[in-house]
C-alpha positions as a LaTeX table, in Angstrom:
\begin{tabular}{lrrr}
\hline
Residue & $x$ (\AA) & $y$ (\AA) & $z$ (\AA) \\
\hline
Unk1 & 194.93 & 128.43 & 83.65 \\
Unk2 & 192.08 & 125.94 & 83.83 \\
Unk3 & 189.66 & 127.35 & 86.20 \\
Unk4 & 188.37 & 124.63 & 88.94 \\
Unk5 & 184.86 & 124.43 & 87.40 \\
Unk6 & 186.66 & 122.97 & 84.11 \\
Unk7 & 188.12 & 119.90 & 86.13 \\
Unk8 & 185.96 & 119.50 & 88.27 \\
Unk9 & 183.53 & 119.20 & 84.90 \\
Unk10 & 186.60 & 116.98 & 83.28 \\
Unk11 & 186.77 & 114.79 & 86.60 \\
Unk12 & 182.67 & 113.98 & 86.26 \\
Unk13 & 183.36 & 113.18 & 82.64 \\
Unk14 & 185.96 & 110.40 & 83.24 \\
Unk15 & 184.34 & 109.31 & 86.41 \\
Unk16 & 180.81 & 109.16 & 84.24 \\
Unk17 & 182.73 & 107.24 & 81.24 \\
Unk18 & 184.72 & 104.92 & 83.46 \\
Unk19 & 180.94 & 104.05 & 85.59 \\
Unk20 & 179.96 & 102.38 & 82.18 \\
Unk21 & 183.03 & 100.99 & 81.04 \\
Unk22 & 183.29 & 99.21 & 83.82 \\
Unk23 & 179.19 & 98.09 & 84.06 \\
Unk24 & 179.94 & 97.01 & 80.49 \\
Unk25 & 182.83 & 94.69 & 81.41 \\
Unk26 & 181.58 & 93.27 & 84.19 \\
Unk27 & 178.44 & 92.46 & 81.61 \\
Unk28 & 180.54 & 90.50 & 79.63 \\
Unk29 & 182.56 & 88.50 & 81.79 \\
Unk30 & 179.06 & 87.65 & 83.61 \\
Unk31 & 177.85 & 86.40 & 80.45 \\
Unk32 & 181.18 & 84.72 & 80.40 \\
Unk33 & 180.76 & 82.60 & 83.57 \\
Unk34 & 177.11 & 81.99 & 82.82 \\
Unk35 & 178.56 & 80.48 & 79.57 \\
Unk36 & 181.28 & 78.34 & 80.92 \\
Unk37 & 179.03 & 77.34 & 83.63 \\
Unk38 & 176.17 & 75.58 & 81.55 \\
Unk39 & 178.65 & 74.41 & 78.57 \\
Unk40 & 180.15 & 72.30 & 82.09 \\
Unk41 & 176.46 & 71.33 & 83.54 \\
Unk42 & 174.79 & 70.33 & 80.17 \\
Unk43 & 177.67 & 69.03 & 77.71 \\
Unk44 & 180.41 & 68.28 & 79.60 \\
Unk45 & 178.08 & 66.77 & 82.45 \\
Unk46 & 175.91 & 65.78 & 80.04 \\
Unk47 & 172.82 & 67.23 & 81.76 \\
Unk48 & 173.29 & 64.99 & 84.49 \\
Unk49 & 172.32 & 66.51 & 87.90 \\
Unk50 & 172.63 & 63.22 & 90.28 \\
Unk51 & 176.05 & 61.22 & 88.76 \\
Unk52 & 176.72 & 58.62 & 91.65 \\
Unk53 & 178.41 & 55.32 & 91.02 \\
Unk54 & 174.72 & 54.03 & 92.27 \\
Unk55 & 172.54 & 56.62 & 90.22 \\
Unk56 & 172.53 & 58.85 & 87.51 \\
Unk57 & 169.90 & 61.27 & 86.91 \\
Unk58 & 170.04 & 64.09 & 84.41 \\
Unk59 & 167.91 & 65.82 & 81.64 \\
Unk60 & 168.98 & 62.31 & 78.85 \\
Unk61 & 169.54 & 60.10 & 81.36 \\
Unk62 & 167.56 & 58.49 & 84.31 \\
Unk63 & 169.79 & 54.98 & 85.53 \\
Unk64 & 169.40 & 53.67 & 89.26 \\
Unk65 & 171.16 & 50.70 & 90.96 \\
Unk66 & 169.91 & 46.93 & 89.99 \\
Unk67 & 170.92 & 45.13 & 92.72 \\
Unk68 & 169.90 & 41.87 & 90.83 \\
Unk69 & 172.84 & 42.52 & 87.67 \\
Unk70 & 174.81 & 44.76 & 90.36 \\
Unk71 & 175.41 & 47.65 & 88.15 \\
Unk72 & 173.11 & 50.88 & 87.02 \\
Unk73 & 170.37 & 50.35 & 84.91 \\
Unk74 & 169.07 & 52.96 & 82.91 \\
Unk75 & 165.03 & 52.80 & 81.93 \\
Unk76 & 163.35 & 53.51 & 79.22 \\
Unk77 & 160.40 & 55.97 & 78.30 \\
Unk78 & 158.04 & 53.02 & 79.19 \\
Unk79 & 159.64 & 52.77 & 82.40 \\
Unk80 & 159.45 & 56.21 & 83.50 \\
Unk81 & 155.92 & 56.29 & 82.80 \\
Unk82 & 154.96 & 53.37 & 84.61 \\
Unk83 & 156.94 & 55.03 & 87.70 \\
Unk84 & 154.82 & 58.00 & 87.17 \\
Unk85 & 157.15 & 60.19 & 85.50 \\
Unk86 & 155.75 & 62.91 & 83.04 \\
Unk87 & 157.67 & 62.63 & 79.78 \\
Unk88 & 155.98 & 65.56 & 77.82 \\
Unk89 & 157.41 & 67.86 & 81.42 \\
Unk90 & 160.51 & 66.17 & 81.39 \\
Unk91 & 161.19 & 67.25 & 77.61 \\
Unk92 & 159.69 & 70.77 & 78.40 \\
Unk93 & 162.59 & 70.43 & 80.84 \\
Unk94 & 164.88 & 69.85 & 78.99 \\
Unk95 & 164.07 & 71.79 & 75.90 \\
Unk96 & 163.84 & 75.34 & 78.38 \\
Unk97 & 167.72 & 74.51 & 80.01 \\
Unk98 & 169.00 & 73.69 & 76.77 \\
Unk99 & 167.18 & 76.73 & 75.01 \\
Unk100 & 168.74 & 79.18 & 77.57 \\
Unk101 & 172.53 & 77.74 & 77.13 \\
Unk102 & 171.62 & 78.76 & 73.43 \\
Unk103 & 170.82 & 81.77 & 74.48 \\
Unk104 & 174.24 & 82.11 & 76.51 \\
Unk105 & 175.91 & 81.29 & 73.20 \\
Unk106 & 174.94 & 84.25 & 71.25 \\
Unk107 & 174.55 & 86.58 & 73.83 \\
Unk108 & 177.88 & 87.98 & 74.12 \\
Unk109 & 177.77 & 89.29 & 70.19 \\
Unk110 & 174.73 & 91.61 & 71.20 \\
Unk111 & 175.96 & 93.06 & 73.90 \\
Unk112 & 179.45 & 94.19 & 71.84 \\
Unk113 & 176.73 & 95.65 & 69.59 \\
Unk114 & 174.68 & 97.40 & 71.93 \\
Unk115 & 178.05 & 98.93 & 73.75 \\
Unk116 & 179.00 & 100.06 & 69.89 \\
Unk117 & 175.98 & 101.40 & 69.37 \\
Unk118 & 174.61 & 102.45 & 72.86 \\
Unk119 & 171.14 & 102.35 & 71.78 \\
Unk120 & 168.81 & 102.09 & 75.14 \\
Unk121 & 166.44 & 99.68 & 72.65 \\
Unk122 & 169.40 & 97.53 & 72.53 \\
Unk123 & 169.84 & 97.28 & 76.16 \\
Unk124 & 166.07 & 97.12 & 76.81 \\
Unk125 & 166.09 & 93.91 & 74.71 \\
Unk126 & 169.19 & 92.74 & 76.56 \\
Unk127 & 167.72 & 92.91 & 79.79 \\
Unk128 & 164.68 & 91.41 & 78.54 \\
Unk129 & 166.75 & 88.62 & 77.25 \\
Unk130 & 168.35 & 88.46 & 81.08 \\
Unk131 & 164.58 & 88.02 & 82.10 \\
Unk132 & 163.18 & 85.39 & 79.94 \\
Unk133 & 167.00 & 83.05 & 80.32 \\
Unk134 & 166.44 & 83.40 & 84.45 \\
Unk135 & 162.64 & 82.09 & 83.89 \\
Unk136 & 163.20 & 79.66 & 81.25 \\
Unk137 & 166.42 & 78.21 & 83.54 \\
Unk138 & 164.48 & 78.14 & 86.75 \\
Unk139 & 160.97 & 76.65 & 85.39 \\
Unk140 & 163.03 & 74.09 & 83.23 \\
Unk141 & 165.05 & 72.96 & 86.49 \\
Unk142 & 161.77 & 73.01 & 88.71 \\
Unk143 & 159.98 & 71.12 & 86.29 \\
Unk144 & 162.29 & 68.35 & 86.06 \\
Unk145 & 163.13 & 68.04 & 89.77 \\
Unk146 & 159.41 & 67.82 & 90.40 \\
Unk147 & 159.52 & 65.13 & 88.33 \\
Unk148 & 162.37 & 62.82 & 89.93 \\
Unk149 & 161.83 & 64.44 & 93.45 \\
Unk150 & 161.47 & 60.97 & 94.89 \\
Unk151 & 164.30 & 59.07 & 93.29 \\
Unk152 & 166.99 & 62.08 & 94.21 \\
Unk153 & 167.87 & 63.37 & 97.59 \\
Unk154 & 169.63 & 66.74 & 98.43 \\
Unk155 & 172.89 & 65.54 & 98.90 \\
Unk156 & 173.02 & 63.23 & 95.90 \\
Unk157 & 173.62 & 66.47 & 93.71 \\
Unk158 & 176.86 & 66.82 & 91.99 \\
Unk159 & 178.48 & 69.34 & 89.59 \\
Unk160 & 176.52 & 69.67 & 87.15 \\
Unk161 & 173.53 & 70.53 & 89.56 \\
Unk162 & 175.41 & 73.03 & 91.18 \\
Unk163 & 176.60 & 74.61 & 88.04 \\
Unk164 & 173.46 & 75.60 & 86.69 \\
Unk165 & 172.36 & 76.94 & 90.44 \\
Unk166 & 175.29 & 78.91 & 90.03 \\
Unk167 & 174.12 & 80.05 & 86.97 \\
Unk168 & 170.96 & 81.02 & 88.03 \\
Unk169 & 172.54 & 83.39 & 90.52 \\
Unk170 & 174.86 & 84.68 & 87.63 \\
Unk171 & 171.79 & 85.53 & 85.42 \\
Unk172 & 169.75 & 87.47 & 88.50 \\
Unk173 & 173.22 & 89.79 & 88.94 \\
Unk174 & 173.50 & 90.03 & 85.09 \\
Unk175 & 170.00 & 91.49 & 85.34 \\
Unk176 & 171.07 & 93.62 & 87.96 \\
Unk177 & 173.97 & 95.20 & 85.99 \\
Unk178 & 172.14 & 95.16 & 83.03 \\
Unk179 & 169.27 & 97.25 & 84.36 \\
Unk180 & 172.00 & 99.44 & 85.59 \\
Unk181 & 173.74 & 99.73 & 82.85 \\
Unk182 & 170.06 & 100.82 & 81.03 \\
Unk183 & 169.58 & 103.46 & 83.55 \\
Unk184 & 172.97 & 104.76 & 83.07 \\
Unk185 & 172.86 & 104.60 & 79.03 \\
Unk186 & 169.25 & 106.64 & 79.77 \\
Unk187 & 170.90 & 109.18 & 82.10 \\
Unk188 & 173.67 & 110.18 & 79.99 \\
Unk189 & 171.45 & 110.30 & 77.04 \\
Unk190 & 170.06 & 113.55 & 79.52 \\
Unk191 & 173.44 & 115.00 & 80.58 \\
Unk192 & 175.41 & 114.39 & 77.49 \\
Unk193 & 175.52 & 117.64 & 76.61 \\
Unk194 & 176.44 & 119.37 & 79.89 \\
Unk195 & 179.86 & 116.65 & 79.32 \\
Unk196 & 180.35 & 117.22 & 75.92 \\
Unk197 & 184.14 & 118.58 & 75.22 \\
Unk198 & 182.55 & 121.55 & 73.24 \\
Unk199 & 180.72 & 122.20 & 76.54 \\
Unk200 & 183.70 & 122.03 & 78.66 \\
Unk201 & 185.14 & 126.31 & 79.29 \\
Unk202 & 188.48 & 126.59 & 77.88 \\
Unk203 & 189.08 & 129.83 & 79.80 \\
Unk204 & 188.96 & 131.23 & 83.55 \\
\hline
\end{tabular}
């Protein structure tokens, strides 16, 4: 007969296994959404935050209504700069969005290896990774809405706008369930043995 001390010990061994099974899933589909999210915003939006039949603003493009020709004109670097725009920000813009959906793209691969591997290094890097994505995303967006503030107003955001906010609040809970995952990785690390089958009785 298994005594109640053995399942009981059993029981916190599947509950402990299924705690990270399921942190580790919900890590990947995360990075999943955070994927499909800024592969819609930046490529299949084209970086455009503000596409209105009478403007279209985005991270290539900058176009506002002529009402002389009656149809959007897009300006040129020259333009922009005359209007007061900064292009070296406006490429550090760009260049910190696009570096973090880059980021997004590999992503994914590490954190199969890390769950083979279970190393905490390879999680501490993960979450690190987490970090510098949610900082690049943010300052990248900041910087370029501080730029074209005064030609965009809050309700002339569209999808691709609103994909990448959602993406910044997919990359704060990835951080979140990556830190937990870390802390779980580092706890079992402590208890593994107590869990360990050769641990478990095998009589009353």
């Amino acid at each position: 007969m298994i005594s109640r001390d053995h399942a009981c010990t059993r029981m916190g061994l599947l509950q402990w296994r299924y705690t990270g099974h399921l942190l580790y899933v919900l890590t990947l589909l995360k990075a999943a959404g955070t994927l499909a999210l800024m592969f819609y915003a930046l490529l299949w939006e084209a970086g455009n935050l503000v596409n209105l039949p009478d403007k279209r603003i985005g991270f290539y493009n900058f176009c506002l209504w002529n009402e002389t020709a009656g149809e959007l004109q897009c300006l040129e670097y020259k333009h922009l700069q005359v209007m007061g725009i900064s292009l070296p920000e406006i490429v550090i813009a760009r260049v910190c969005v696009y570096s973090c959906l880059v980021l997004s793209i590999f992503y994914p691969i590490f954190v199969v290896h890390a769950k083979c591997t279970d190393e905490r290094g390879s999680w501490k890097v993960i979450l690190i990774t987490f970090i510098i994505k949610t900082i690049i995303l943010s300052g990248g967006l900041g910087m370029f809405l501080f730029q074209t503030s005064p030609w965009i107003h809050p309700s002339d955001f569209t999808g691709g706008f609103l994909a990448l906010l959602a993406t910044q609040a997919l990359l704060l809970l990835q951080t979140l369930t990556a830190a937990m995952y870390l802390s779980w990785v580092k706890h079992t690390s402590h208890c593994q043995s107590p869990f360990t089958e050769k641990a478990l009785p095998t009589e009353v």
